[in-house]
C-alpha positions, -999 to +999 in steps of 0.1 A: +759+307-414+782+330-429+775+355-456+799+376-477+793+407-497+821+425-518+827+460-509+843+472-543+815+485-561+818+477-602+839+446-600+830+412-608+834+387-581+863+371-594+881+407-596+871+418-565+893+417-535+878+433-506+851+418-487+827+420-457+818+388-437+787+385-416+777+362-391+746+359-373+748+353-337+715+342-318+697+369-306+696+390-273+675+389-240+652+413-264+650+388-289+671+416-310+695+400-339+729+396-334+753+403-361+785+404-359+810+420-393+842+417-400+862+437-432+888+415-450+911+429-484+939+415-509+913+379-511+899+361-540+868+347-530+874+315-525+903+332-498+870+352-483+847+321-481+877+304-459+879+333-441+847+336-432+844+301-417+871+309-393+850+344-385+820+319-378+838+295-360+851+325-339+820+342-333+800+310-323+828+296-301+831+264-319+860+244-315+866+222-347+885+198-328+860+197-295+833+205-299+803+178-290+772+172-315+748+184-286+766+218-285+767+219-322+727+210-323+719+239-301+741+266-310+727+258-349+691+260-341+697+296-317+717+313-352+683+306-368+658+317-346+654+349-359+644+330-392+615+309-373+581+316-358+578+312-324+559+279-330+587+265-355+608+276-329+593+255-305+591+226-324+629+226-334+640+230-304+619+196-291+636+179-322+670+191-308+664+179-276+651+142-293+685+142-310+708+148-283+687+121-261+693+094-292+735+107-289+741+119-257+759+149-244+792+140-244+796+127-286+824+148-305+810+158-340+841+139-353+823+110-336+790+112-353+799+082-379+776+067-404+775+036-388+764+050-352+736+072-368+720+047-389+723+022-358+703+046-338+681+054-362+674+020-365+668+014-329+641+037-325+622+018-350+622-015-330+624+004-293+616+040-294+631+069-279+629+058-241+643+025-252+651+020-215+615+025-203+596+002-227+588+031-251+568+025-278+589+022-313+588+054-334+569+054-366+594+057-401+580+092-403+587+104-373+623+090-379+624+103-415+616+140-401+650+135-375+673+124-402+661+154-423+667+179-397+700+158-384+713+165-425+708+205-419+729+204-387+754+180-404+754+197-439+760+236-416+790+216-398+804+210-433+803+246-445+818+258-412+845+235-416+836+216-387+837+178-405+848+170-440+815+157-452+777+149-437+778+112-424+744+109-437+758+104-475+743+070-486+725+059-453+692+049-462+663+067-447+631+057-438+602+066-466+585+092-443+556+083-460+523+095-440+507+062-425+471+056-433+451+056-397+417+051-388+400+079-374+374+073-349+338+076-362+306+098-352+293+074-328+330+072-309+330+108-311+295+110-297+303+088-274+331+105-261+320+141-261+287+126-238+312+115-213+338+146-209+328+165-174+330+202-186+342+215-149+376+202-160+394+220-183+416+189-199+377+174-207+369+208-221+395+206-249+388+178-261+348+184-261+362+212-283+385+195-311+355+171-312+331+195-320+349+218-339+374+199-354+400+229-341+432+214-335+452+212-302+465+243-297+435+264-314+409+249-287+437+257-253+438+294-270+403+302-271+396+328-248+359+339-241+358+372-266+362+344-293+334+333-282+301+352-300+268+333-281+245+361-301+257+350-330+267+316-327+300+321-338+334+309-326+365+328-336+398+312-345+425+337-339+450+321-323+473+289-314+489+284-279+524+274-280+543+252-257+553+280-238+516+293-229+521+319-253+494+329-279+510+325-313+495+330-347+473+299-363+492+278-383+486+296-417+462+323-426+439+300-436+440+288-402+423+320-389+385+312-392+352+318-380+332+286-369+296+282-364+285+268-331+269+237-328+240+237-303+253+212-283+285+229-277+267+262-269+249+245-240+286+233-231+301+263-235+275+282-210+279+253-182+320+258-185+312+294-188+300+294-153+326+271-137+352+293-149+334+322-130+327+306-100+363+295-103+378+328-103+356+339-074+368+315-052+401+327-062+395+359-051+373+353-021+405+330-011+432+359-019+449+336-048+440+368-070+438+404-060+407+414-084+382+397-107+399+394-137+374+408-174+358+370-181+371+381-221+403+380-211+399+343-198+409+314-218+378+287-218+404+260-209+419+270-177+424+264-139+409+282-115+431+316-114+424+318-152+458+306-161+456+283-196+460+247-200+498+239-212+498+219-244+521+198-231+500+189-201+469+188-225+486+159-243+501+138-208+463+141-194+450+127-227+480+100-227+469+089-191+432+090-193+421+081-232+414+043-220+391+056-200+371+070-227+373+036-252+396+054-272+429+034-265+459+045-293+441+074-310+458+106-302+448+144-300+448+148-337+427+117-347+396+132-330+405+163-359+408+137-382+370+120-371+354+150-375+367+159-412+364+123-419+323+127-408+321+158-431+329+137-457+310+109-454+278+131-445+284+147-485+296+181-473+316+196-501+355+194-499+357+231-500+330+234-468+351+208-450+387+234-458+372+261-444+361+245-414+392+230-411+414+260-419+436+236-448+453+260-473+437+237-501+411+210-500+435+184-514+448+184-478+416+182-464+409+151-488+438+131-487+453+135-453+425+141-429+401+116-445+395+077-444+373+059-461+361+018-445+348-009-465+311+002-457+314+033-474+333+014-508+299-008-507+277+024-506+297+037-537+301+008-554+260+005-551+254+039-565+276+029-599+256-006-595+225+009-600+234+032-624+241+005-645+218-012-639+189+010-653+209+017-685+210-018-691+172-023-686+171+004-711+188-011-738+165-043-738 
């Protein structure tokens, strides 16, 4: 987007009449920022604003009477990059790629009506994204998170004069409201951990989440000078991105140090010792030239040391989670099992953030916890008898 500054110091806006006009470009092969400038004189403001939509529109390459929504969707989400964390990035730029898979490439932006987006919009919650391929239908907020990011591109079209107004005006949206799921309990967790093979790396990520409650990307980004066997202590410093890249946790809270269960330390030693005879073999066989430090190595990897992709993480777990009994729970819901034990075991809420790396506990509480019928009895007992004995104390 455009921005404008006056460049006649002392004057009000409305009496000033020489401007500068910026527009941000992407950035370089560097990942520098790109900013193009342009000085304009004899203009109101309102003449500059116009102005500097034309600038943009000149800058960027956008046509207003060609150009396609896919374009559009792509070139918006490069001019912010330099506003986004790698991981945000990342994540945008999947949401892009959903969006112009819902459109196609060839839509104009003039062609993105009201009536087609709310009719796609409402297709993907009867047939999913992959309509074509029996896809499961997306959940309301998973859609609700689309349309929200579909208004940015649609509302930045309207300030660069692209459309007259967003076609979003007075569609209705899904809620977006976060759908109560059932986590899978200690014994399923148990359960599972007992049968992940630690040779494999894909087994040894989830053997992690389980244990640790870490998420995804915290447990592929462990490397083996996070892990402290003196002191039984596992450090959470990083997230790996889609990319393979380490990133920074989620939030600060997010960077944490973790006791090690026992059970993991015994699991921990046996992969620790794969991985080694692993990279051996890789040398003996000339796949590497020298025997990489073993801190350097990520616990999760194949046998050059390389990490385990997130993305391949997630399709192994797709394809092999029936396997396991755990048919429909995802990644995350083994996260949500282990904060969900926490709770019911009495740890404090605070206990449970840190160990979960949650900004507040309210998150911890409310999002990451369920609570079954069994433990309303148990609670509802405690009061019962509480009662109870007051009662007997009045007779």
């Amino acid at each position: 987007m455009a921005t404008i500054s006056p460049t006649e110091k002392g004057k009000s806006r409305s009496k000033c009449r020489k401007w500068r006009i910026f527009v941000s470009c992407g950035t370089d092969e560097y990942g520098r920022r790109i900013q193009r400038s342009k000085r304009v004189r004899d203009m109101t403001y309102s003449e500059a604003k116009e102005e500097a939509v034309r600038f943009e529109c000149e800058c960027l390459g956008i046509s207003k009477r060609d150009t396609t929504f896919a374009d559009y969707a792509r070139n918006y989400l490069e001019r912010r990059r330099p506003l986004l964390k790698e991981s945000t990035y990342d994540n945008r730029r999947s949401v892009v790629a959903t969006l112009v898979k819902i459109f196609g490439e060839s839509v104009k932006m003039s062609g993105m009506t009201s009536e087609l987006i709310e009719s796609k919009m409402n297709e993907l919650l009867v047939k999913g994204v992959r309509a074509n391929t029996g896809h499961k239908p997306c959940k309301a907020s998973y859609v609700a998170s689309l349309y929200t990011y579909l208004s940015s591109i649609m509302m930045d079209a309207v300030r660069a004069g692209v459309i007259t107004r967003s076609p979003l005006d007075g569609i209705k949206r899904p809620s977006g409201k976060i759908e109560k799921r059932e986590a899978p309990s200690m014994k399923q967790l148990a359960d599972l951990v007992d049968e992940m093979d630690v040779s494999n790396a894909h087994e040894m990520a989830i053997v992690l989440q389980c244990l640790l409650g870490v998420r995804r990307g915290e447990a592929l980004a462990l490397r083996w000078q996070d892990i402290d066997f003196d002191e039984s202590i596992i450090h959470i410093r990083h997230n790996l991105a889609m990319n393979c890249v380490l990133t920074s946790p989620k939030t600060e809270s997010s960077r944490r140090d973790l006791p090690m269960p026992a059970t993991l330390a015994e699991k921990l030693r046996e992969r620790q010792k794969v991985v080694r005879k692993g990279l051996r073999r890789a040398v003996r066989g000339g796949m590497l030239d020298e025997m990489p430090p073993l801190g350097d190595v990520f616990v999760c990897c194949d046998e050059m040391g390389r990490p385990v992709g997130p993305g391949s993480q997630t399709c192994w777990w797709a394809n092999h989670r029936d396997r396991f009994g755990m048919e429909g729970y995802t990644e995350h819901d083994l996260r949500h099992g282990y904060l969900t034990a926490l709770a019911r075991s009495g740890v404090h809420p605070s206990v449970a953030q840190a160990l979960a790396g949650h900004q507040t506990s309210a998150i911890t509480m409310e999002i990451y916890t369920s609570v079954d019928m069994s433990a309303k009895a148990s609670g509802a007992e405690v009061f019962d008898g509480a009662l109870g004995e007051l009662l007997s104390g009045e007779e």
